[in-house]
C-alpha positions as CSV (number, residue, x, y, z in Angstrom):
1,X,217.6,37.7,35.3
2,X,219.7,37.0,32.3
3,X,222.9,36.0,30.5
4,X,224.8,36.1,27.8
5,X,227.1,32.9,26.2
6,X,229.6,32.3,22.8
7,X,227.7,33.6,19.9
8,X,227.9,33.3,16.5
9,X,228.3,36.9,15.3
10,X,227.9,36.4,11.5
11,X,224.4,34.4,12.5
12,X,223.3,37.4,15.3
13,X,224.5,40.3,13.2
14,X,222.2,38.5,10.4
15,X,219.5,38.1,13.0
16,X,219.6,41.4,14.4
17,X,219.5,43.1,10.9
18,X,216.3,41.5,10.2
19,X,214.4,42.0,13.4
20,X,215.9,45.7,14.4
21,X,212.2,46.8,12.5
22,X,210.1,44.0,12.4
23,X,210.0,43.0,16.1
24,X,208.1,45.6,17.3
25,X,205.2,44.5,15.1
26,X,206.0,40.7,15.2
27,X,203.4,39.2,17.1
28,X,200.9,41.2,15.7
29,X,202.0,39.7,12.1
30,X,203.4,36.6,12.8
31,X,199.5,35.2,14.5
32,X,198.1,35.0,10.7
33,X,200.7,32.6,9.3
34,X,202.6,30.9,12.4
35,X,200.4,28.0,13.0
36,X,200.1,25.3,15.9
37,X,202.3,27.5,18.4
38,X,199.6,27.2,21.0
39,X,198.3,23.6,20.3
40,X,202.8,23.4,20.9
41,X,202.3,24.9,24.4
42,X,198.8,23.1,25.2
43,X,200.7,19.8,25.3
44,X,204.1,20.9,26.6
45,X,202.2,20.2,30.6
46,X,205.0,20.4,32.4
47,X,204.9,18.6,36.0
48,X,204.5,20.3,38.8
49,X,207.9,22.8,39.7
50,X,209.0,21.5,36.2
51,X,211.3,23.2,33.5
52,X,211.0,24.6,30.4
53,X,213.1,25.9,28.2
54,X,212.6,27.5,24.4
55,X,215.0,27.6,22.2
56,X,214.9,30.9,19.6
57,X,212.4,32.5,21.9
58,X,212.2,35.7,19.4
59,X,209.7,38.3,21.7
60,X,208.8,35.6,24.7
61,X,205.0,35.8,23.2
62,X,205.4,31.9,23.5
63,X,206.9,31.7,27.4
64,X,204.7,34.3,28.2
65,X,201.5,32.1,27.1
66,X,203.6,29.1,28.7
67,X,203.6,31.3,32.0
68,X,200.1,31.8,32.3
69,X,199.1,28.2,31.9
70,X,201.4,26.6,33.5
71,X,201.9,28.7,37.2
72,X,203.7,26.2,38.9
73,X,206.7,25.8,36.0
74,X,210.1,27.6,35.4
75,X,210.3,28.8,32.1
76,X,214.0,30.1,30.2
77,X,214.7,31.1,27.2
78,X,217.9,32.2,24.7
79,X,217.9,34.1,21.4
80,X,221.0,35.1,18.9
81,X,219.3,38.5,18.8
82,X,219.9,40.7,21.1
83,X,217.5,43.3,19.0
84,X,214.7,40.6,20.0
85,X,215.7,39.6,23.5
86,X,215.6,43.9,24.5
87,X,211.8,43.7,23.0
88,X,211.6,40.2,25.3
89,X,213.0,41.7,28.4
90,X,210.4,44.4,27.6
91,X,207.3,42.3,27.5
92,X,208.2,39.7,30.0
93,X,208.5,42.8,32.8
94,X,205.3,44.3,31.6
95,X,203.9,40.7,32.1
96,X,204.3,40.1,35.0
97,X,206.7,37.1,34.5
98,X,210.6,38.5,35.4
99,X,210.5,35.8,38.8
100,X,209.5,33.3,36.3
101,X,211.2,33.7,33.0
102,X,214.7,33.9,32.3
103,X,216.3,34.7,28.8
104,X,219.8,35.1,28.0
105,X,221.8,35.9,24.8
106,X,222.7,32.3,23.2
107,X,223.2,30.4,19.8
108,X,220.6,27.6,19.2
109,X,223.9,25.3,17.5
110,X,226.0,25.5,20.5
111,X,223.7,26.3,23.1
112,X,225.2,24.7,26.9
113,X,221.9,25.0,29.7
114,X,224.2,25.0,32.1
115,X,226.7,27.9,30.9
116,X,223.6,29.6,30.3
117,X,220.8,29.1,33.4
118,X,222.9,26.7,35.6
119,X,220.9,24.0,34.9
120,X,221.9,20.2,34.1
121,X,218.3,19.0,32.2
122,X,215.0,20.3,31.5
123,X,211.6,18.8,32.1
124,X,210.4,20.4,28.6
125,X,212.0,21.8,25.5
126,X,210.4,23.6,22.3
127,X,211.1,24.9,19.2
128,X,208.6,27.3,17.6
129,X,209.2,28.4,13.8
130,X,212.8,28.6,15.2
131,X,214.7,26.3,12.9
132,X,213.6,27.0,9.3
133,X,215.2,30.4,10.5
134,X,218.8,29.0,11.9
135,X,221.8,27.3,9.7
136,X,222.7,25.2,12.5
137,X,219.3,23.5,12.9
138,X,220.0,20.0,13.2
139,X,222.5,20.8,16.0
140,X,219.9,22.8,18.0
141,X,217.7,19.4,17.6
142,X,220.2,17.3,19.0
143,X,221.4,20.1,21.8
144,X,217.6,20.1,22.7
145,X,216.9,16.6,23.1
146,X,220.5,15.6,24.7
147,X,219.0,18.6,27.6
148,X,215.8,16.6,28.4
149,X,215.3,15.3,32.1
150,X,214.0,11.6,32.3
151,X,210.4,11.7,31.6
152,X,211.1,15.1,29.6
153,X,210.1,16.2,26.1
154,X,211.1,17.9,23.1
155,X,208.4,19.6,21.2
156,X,209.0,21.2,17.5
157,X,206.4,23.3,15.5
158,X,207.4,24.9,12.2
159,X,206.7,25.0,8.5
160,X,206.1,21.8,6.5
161,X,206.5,20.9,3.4
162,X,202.7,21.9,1.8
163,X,202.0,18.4,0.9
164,X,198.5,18.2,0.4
165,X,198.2,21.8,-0.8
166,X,198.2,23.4,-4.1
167,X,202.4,23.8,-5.9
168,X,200.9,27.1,-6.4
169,X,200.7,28.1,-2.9
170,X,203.8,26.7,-2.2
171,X,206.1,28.0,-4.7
172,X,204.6,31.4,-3.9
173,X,204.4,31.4,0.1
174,X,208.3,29.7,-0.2
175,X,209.5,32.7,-2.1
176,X,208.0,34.9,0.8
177,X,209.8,33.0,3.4
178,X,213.1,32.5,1.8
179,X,213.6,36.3,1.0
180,X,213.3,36.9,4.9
181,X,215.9,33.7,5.2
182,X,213.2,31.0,6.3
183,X,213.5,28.0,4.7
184,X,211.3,24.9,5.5
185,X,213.4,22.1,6.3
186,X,212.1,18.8,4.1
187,X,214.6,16.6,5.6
188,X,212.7,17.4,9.2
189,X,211.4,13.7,9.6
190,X,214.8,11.7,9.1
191,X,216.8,14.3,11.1
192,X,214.2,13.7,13.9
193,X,214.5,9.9,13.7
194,X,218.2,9.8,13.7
195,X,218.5,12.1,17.1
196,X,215.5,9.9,18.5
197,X,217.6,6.8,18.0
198,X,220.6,8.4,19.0
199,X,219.1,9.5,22.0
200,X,216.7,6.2,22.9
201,X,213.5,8.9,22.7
202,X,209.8,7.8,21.1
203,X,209.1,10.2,18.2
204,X,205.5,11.8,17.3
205,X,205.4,13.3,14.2
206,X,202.0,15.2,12.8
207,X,201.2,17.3,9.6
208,X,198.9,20.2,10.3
209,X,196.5,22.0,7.5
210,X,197.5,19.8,4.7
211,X,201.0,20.2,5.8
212,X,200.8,23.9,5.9
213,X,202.9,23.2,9.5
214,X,204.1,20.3,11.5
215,X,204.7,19.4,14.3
216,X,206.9,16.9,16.4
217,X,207.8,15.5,19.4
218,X,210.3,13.1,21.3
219,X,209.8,11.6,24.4
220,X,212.3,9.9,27.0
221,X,211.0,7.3,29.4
């Protein structure tokens, strides 16, 4: 099952561009640099017949090792791309997974769960190297967490600032990102504060590999 919902077709046509090529040898690239996406998923546990929803979910590599841990959840997911979401519907299918995950066309910025899945919350949200890649990242922060079910969680994983690594390395490995338009946000932490008080949610924040990656959460009671 999918859908399709208001787009930003600068941001897609951008999107698309990029990833027409380079998503049929994604995963295979993306394991030797994209950090902490399954320690993400290890601790998304979802309760039983729970919800969870990625946003930017690129090929479904990540629902599709969401699926197989968690059986008993309900996993969706949107992407800007449709060049991405045709290699997701793809792999999803093959899988196994097509009663269990649903994607649909959407825009992390102005993303609506219920336009696009009919739903009203989710038990779990996550964001996976998704919003060094999108303008609108803040937004898709504040989206995400406003979507959470009581009890529910938003989980973030993406590139950090290097802060306990060599300049070097991250003057060099910054170029690499930027000229395929990922940019690791610095002002991550404060942005993530001010939704968590905005939203009455517990933040966890953690540095991975010297700051190579890092990773967050926020929680609502």
């Amino acid at each position: 099952m999918s859908g399709v919902a208001a787009v930003d077709h600068d941001q897609k046509q951008a999107m698309d561009s990029v990833y027409a090529l380079h998503r049929h040898f994604y995963d295979f690239t993306r394991k030797f640099y994209l950090f902490g996406r399954d320690r993400l998923i290890a601790r998304l546990a979802p309760p039983p017949g729970g919800t969870v929803l990625e946003v930017g979910c690129g090929t479904a590599r990540n629902l599709i090792v969401a699926a197989k841990r968690y059986p008993q959840a309900r996993f969706y997911g949107f992407d800007i791309s449709e060049a991405m979401l045709e290699t997701a519907r793809k792999s999803v299918a093959r899988a196994g997974f097509a009663d269990r995950i649903t994607l649909a066309q959407g825009d992390a910025g102005s993303f609506d769960i219920k336009a696009l899945f009919g739903l009203e919350c989710v038990d779990r949200v996550f964001m996976s190297y998704t919003l060094s890649m999108i303008p609108p990242w803040q937004e898709a922060i504040a989206l995400g967490a406003a979507s959470l079910a009581p009890g529910g969680s938003l989980h973030i994983v993406d590139f950090g600032q290097y802060e306990r690594l060599p300049a070097l390395a991250r003057r060099l490995h910054f170029k690499s990102l930027n000229d395929f338009h990922v940019f690791p946000r610095a002002d991550l932490p404060a942005v993530l504060e001010r939704v968590a008080a905005a939203e009455g949610l517990a933040t966890e924040f953690t540095p991975l590999l010297r700051g190579y990656a890092w990773s967050a959460a926020l929680r609502r009671d």
